[in-house]
CHARMM-style PDB file with segment names, atoms N, HN, CA, C and O in Angstrom:
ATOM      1  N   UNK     1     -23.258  -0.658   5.050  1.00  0.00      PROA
ATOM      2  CA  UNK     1     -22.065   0.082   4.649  1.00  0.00      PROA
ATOM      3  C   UNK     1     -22.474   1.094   3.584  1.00  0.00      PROA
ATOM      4  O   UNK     1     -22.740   0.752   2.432  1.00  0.00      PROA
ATOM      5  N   UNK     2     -22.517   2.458   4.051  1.00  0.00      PROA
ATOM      6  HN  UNK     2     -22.302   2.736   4.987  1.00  0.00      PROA
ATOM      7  CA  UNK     2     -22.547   3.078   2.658  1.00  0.00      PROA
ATOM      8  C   UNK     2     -21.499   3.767   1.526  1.00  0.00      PROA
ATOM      9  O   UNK     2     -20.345   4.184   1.632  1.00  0.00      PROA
ATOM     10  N   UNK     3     -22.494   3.684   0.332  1.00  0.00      PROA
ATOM     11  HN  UNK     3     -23.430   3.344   0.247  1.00  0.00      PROA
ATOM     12  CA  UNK     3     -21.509   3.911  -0.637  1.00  0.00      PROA
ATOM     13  C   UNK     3     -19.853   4.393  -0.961  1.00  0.00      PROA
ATOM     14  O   UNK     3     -18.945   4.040  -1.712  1.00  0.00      PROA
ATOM     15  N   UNK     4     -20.042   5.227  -0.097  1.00  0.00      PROA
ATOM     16  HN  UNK     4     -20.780   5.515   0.514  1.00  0.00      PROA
ATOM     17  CA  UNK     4     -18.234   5.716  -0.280  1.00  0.00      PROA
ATOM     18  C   UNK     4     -17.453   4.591   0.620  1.00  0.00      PROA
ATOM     19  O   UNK     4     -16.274   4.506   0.276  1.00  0.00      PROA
ATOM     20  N   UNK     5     -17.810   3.717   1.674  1.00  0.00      PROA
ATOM     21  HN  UNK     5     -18.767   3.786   1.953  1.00  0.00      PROA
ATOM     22  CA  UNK     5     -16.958   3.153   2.555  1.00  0.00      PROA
ATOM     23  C   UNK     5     -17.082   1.662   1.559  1.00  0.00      PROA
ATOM     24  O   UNK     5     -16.271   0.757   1.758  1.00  0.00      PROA
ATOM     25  N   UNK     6     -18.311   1.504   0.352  1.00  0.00      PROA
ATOM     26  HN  UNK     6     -18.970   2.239   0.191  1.00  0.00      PROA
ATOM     27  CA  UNK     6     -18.088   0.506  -0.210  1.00  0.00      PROA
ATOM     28  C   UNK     6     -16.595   0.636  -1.149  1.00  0.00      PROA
ATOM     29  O   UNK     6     -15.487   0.101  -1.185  1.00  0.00      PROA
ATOM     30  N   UNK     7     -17.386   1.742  -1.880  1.00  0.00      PROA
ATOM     31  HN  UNK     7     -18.286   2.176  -1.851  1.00  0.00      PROA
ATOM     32  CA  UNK     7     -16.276   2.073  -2.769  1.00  0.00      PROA
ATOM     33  C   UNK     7     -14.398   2.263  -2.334  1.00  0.00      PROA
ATOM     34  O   UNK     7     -13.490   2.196  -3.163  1.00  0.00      PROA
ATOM     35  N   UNK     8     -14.283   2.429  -1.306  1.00  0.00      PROA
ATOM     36  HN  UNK     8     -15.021   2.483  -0.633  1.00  0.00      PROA
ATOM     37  CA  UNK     8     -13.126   2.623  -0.539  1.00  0.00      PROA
ATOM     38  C   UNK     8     -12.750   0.852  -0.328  1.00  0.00      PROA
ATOM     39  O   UNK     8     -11.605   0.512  -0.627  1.00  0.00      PROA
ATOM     40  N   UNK     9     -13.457   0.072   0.042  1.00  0.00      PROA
ATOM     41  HN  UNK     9     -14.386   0.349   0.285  1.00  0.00      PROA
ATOM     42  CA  UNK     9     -13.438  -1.325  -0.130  1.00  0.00      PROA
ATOM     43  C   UNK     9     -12.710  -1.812  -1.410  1.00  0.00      PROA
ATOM     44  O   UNK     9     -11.573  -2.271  -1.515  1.00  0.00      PROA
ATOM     45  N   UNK    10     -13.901  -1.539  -2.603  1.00  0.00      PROA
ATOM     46  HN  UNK    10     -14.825  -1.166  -2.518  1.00  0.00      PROA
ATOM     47  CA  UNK    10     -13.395  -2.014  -3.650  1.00  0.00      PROA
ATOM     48  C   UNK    10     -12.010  -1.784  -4.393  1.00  0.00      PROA
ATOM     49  O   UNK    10     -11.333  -2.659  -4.933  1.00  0.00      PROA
ATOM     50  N   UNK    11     -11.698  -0.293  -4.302  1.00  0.00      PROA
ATOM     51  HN  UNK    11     -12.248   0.418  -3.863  1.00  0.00      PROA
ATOM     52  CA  UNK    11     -10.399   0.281  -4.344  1.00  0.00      PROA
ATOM     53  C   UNK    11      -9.416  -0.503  -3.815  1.00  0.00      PROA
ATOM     54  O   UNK    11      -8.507  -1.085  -4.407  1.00  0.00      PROA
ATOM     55  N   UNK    12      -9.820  -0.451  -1.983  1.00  0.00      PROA
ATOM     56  HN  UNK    12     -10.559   0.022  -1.502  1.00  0.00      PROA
ATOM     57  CA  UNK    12      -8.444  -1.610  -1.424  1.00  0.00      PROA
ATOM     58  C   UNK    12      -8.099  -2.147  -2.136  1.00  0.00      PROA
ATOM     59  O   UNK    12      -6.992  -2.130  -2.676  1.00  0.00      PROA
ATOM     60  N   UNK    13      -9.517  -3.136  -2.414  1.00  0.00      PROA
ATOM     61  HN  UNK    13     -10.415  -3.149  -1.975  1.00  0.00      PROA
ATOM     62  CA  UNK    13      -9.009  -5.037  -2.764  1.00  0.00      PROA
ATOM     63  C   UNK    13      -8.218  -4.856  -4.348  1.00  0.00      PROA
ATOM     64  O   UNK    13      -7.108  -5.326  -4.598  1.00  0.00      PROA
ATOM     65  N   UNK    14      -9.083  -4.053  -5.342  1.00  0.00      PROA
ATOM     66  HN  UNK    14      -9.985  -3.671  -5.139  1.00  0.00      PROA
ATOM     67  CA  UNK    14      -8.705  -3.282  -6.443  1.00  0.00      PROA
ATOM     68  C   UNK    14      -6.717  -3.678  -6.443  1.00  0.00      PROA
ATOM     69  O   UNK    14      -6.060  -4.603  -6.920  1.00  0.00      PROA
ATOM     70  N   UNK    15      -6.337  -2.376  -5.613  1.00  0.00      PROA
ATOM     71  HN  UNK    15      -6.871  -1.624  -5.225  1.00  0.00      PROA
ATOM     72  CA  UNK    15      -5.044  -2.104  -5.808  1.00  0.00      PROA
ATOM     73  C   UNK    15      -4.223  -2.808  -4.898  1.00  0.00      PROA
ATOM     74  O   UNK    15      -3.122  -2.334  -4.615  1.00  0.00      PROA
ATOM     75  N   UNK    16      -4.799  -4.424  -4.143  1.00  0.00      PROA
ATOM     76  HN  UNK    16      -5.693  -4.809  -4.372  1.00  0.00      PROA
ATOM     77  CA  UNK    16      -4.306  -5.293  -3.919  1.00  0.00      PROA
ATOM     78  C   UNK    16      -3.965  -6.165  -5.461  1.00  0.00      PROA
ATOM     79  O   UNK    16      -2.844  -6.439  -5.890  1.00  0.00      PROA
ATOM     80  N   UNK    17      -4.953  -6.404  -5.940  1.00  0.00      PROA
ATOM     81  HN  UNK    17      -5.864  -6.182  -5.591  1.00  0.00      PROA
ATOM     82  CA  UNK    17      -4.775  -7.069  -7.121  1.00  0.00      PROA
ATOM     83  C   UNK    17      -3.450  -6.329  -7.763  1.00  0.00      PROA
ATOM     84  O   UNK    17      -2.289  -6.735  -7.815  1.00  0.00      PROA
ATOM     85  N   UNK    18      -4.068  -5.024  -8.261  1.00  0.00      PROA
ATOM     86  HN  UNK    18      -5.011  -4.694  -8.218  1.00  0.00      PROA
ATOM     87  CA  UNK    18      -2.972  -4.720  -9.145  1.00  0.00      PROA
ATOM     88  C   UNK    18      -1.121  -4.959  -8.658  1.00  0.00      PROA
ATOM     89  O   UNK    18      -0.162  -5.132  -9.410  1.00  0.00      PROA
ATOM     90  N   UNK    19      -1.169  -4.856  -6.671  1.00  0.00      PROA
ATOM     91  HN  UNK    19      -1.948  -4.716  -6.060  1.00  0.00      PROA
ATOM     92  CA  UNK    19      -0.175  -4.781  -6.575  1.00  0.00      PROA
ATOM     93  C   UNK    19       0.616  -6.226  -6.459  1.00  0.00      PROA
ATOM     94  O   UNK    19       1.830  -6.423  -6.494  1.00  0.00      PROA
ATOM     95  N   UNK    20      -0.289  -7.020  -6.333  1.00  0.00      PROA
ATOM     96  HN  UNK    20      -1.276  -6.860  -6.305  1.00  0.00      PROA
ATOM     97  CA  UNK    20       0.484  -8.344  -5.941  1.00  0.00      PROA
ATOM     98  C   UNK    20       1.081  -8.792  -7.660  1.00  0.00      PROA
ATOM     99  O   UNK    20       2.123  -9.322  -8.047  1.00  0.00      PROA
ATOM    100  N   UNK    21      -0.036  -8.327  -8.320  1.00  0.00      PROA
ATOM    101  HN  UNK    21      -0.883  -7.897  -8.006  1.00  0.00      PROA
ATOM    102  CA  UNK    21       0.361  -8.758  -9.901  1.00  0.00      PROA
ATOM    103  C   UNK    21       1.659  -8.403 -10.327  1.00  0.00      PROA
ATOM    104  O   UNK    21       2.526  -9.205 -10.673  1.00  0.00      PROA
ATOM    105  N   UNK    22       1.787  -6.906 -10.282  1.00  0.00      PROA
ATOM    106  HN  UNK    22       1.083  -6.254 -10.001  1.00  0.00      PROA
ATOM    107  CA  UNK    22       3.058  -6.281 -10.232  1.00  0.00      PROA
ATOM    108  C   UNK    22       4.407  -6.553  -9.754  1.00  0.00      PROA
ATOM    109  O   UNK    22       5.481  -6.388 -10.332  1.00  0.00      PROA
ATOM    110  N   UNK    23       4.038  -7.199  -8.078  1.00  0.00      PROA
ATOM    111  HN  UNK    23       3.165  -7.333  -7.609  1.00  0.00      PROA
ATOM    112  CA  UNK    23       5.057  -8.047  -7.356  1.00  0.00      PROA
ATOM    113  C   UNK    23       5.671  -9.332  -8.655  1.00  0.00      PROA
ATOM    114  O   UNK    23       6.749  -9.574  -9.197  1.00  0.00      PROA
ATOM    115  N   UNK    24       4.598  -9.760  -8.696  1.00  0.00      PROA
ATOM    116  HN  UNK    24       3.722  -9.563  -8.257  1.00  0.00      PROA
ATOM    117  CA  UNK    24       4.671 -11.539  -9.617  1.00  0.00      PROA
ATOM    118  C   UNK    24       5.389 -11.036 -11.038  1.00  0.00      PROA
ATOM    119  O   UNK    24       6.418 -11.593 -11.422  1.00  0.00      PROA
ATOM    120  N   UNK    25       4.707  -9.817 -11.883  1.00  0.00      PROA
ATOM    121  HN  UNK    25       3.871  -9.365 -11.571  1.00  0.00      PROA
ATOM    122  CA  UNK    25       5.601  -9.500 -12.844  1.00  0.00      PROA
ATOM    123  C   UNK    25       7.083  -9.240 -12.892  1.00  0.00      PROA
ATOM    124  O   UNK    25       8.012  -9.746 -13.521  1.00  0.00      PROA
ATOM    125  N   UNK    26       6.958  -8.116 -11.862  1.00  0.00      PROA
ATOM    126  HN  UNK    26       6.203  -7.705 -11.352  1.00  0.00      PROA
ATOM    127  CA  UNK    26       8.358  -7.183 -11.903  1.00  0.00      PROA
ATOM    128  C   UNK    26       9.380  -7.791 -11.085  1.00  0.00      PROA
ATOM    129  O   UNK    26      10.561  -7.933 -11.401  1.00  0.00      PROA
ATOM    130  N   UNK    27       8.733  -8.194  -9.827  1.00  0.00      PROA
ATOM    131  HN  UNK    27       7.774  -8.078  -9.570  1.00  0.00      PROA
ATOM    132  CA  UNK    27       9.521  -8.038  -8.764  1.00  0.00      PROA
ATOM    133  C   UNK    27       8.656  -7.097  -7.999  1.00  0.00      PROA
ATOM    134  O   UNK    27       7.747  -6.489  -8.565  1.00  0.00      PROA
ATOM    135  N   UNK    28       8.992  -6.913  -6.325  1.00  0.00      PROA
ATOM    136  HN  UNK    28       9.731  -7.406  -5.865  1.00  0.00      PROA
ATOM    137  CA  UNK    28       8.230  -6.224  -5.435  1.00  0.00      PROA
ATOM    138  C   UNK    28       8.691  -4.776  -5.489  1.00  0.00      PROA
ATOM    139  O   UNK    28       9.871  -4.493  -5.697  1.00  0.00      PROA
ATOM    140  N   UNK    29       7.974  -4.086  -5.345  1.00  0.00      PROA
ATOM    141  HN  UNK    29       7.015  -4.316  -5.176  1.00  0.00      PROA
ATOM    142  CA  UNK    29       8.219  -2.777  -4.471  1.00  0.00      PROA
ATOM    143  C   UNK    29       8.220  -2.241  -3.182  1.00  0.00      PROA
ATOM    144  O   UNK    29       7.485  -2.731  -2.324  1.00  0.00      PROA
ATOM    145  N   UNK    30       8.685  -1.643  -3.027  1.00  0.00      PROA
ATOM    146  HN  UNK    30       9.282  -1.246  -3.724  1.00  0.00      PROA
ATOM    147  CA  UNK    30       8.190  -1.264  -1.765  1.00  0.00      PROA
ATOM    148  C   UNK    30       7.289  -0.046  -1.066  1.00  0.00      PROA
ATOM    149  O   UNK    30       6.534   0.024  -0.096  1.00  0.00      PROA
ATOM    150  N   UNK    31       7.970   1.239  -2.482  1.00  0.00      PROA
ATOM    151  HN  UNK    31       8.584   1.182  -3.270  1.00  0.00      PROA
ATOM    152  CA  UNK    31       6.596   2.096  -2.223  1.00  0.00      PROA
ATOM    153  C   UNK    31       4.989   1.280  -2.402  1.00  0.00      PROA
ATOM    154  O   UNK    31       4.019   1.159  -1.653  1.00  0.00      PROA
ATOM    155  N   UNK    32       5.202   0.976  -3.328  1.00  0.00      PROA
ATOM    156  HN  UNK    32       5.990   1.075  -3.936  1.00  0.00      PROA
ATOM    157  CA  UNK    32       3.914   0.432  -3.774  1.00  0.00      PROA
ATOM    158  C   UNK    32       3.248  -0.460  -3.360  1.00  0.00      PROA
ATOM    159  O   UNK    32       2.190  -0.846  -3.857  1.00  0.00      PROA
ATOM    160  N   UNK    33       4.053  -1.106  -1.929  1.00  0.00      PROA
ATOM    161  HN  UNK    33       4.912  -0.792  -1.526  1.00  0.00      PROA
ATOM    162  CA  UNK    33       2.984  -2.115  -0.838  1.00  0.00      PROA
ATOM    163  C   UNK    33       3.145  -1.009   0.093  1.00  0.00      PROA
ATOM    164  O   UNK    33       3.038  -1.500   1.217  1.00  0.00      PROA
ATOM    165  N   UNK    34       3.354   0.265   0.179  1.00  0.00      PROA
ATOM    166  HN  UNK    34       3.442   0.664  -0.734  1.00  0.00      PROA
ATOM    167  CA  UNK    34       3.550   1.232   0.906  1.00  0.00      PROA
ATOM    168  C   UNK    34       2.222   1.985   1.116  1.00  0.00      PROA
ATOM    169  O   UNK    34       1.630   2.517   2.055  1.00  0.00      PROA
ATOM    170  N   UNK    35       2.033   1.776  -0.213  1.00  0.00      PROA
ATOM    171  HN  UNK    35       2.514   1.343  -0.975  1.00  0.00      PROA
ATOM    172  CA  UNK    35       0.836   2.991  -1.025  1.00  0.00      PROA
ATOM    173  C   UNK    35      -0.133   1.911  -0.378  1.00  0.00      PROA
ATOM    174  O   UNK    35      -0.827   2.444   0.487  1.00  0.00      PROA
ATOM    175  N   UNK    36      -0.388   0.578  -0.529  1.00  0.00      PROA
ATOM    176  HN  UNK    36       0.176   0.144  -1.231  1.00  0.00      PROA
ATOM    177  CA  UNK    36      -1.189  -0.343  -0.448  1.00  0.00      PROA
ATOM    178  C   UNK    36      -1.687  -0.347   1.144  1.00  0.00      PROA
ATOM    179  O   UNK    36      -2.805  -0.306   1.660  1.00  0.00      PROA
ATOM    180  N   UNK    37      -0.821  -0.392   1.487  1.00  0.00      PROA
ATOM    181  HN  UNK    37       0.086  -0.426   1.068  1.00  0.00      PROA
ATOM    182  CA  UNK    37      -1.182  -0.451   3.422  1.00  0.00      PROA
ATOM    183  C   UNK    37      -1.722   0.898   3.930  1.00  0.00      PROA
ATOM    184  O   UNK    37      -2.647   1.082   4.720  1.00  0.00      PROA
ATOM    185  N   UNK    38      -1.097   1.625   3.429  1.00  0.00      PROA
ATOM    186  HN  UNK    38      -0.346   1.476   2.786  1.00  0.00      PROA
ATOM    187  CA  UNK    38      -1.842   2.960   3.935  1.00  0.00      PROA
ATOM    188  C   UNK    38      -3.211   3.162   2.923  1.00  0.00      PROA
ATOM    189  O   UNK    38      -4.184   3.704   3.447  1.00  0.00      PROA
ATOM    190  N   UNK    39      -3.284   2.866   1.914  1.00  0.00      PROA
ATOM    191  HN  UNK    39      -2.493   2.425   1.489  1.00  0.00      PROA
ATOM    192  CA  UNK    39      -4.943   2.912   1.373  1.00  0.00      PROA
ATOM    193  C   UNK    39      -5.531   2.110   1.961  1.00  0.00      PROA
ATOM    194  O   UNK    39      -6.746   2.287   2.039  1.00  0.00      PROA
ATOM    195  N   UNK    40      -4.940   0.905   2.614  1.00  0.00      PROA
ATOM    196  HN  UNK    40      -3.952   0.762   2.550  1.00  0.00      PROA
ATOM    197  CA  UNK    40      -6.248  -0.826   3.302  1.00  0.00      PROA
ATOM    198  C   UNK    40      -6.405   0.451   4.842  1.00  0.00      PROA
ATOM    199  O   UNK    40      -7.546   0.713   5.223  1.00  0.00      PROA
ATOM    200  N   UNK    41      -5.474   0.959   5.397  1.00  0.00      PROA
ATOM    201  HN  UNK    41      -4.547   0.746   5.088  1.00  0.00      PROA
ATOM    202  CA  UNK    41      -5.617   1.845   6.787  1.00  0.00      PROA
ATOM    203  C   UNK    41      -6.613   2.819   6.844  1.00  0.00      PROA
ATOM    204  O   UNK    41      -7.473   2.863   7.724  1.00  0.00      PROA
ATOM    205  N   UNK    42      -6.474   3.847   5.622  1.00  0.00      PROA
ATOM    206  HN  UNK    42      -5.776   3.812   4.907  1.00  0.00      PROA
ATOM    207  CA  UNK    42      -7.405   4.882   5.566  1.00  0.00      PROA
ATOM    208  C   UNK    42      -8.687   4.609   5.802  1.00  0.00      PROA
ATOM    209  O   UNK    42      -9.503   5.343   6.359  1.00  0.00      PROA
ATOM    210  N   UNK    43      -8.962   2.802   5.069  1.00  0.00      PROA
ATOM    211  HN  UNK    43      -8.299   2.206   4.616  1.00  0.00      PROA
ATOM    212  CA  UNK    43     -10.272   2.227   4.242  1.00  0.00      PROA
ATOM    213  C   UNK    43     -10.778   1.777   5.560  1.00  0.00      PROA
ATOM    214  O   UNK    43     -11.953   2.012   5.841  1.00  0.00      PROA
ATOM    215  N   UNK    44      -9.959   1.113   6.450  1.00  0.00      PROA
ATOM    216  HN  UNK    44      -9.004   0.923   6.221  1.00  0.00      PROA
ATOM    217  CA  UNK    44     -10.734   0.837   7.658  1.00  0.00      PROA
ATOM    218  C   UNK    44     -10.749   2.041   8.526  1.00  0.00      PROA
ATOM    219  O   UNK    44     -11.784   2.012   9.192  1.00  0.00      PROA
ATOM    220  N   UNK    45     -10.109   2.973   8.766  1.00  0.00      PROA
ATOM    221  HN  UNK    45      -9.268   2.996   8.226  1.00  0.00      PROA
ATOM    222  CA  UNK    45     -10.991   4.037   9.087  1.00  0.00      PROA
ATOM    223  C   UNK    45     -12.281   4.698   8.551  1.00  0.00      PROA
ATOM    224  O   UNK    45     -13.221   5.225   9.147  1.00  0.00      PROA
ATOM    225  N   UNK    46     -12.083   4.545   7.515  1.00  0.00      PROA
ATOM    226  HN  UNK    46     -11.320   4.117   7.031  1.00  0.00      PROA
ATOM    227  CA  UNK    46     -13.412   4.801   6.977  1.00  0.00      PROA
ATOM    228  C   UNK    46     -14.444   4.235   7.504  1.00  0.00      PROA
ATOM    229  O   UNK    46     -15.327   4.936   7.998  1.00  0.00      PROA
ATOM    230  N   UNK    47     -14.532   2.819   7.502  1.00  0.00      PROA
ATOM    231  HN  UNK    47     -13.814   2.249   7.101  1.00  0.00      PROA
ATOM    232  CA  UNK    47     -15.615   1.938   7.820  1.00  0.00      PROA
ATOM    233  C   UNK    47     -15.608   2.221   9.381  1.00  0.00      PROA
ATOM    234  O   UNK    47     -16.671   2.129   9.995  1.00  0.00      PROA
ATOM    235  N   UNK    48     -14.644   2.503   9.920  1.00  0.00      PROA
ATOM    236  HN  UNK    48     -13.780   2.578   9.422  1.00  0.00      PROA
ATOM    237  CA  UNK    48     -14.919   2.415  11.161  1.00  0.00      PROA
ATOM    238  C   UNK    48     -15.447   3.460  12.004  1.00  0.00      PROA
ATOM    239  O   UNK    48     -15.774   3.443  13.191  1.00  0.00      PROA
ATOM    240  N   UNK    49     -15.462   4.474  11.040  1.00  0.00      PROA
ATOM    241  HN  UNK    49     -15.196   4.488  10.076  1.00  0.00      PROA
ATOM    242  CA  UNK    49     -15.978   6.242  11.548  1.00  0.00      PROA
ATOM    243  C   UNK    49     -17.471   6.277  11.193  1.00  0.00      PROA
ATOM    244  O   UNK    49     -18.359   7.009  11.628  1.00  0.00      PROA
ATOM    245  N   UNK    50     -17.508   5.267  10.265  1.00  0.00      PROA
ATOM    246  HN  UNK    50     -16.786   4.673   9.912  1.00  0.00      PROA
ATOM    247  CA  UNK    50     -19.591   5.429   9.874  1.00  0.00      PROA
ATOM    248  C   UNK    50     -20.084   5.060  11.028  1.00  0.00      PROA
ATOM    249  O   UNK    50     -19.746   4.141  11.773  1.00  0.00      PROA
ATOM    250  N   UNK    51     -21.228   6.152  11.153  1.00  0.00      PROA
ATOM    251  HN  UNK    51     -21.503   6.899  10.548  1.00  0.00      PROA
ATOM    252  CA  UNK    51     -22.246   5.701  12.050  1.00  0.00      PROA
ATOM    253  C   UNK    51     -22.537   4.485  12.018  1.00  0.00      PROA
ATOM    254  O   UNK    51     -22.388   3.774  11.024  1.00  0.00      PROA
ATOM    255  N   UNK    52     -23.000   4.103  13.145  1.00  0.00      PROA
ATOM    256  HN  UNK    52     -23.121   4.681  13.952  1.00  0.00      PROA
ATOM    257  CA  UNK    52     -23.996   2.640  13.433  1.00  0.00      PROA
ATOM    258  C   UNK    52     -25.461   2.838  13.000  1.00  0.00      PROA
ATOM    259  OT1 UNK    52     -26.273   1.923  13.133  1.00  0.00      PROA
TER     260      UNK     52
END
C-alpha cells in the first residue's frame, strides 16, 4: 500500500474515532457520519485504484 492510500487509511479510522466519540458525547449527527462514510468511500477507492 503506498503512502497516500496509507495515509487515507489512517485519516478514515482517525475520524471514525473522533466521530463515534462525538456521537457518545453530544449525541449523533448526521452530517458528520455523513462526512465519515463518504471519507471511508473515497479511501477505498483509493486503495482500490493503486496499481497491483
Amino acid at each position: 500500500m503506498p503512502g497516500s492510500a496509507k495515509a487515507m487509511a489512517a485519516c478514515t479510522v482517525g475520524g471514525l474515532v473522533v466521530t463515534t466519540a462525538y456521537t457518545v458525547a453530544l449525541g449523533s449527527s448526521g452530517w458528520l457520519w455523513f462526512a465519515w462514510v463518504v471519507l471511508a468511500l473515497v479511501t477505498v477507492g483509493v486503495v482500490a485504484a493503486r496499481p497491483s
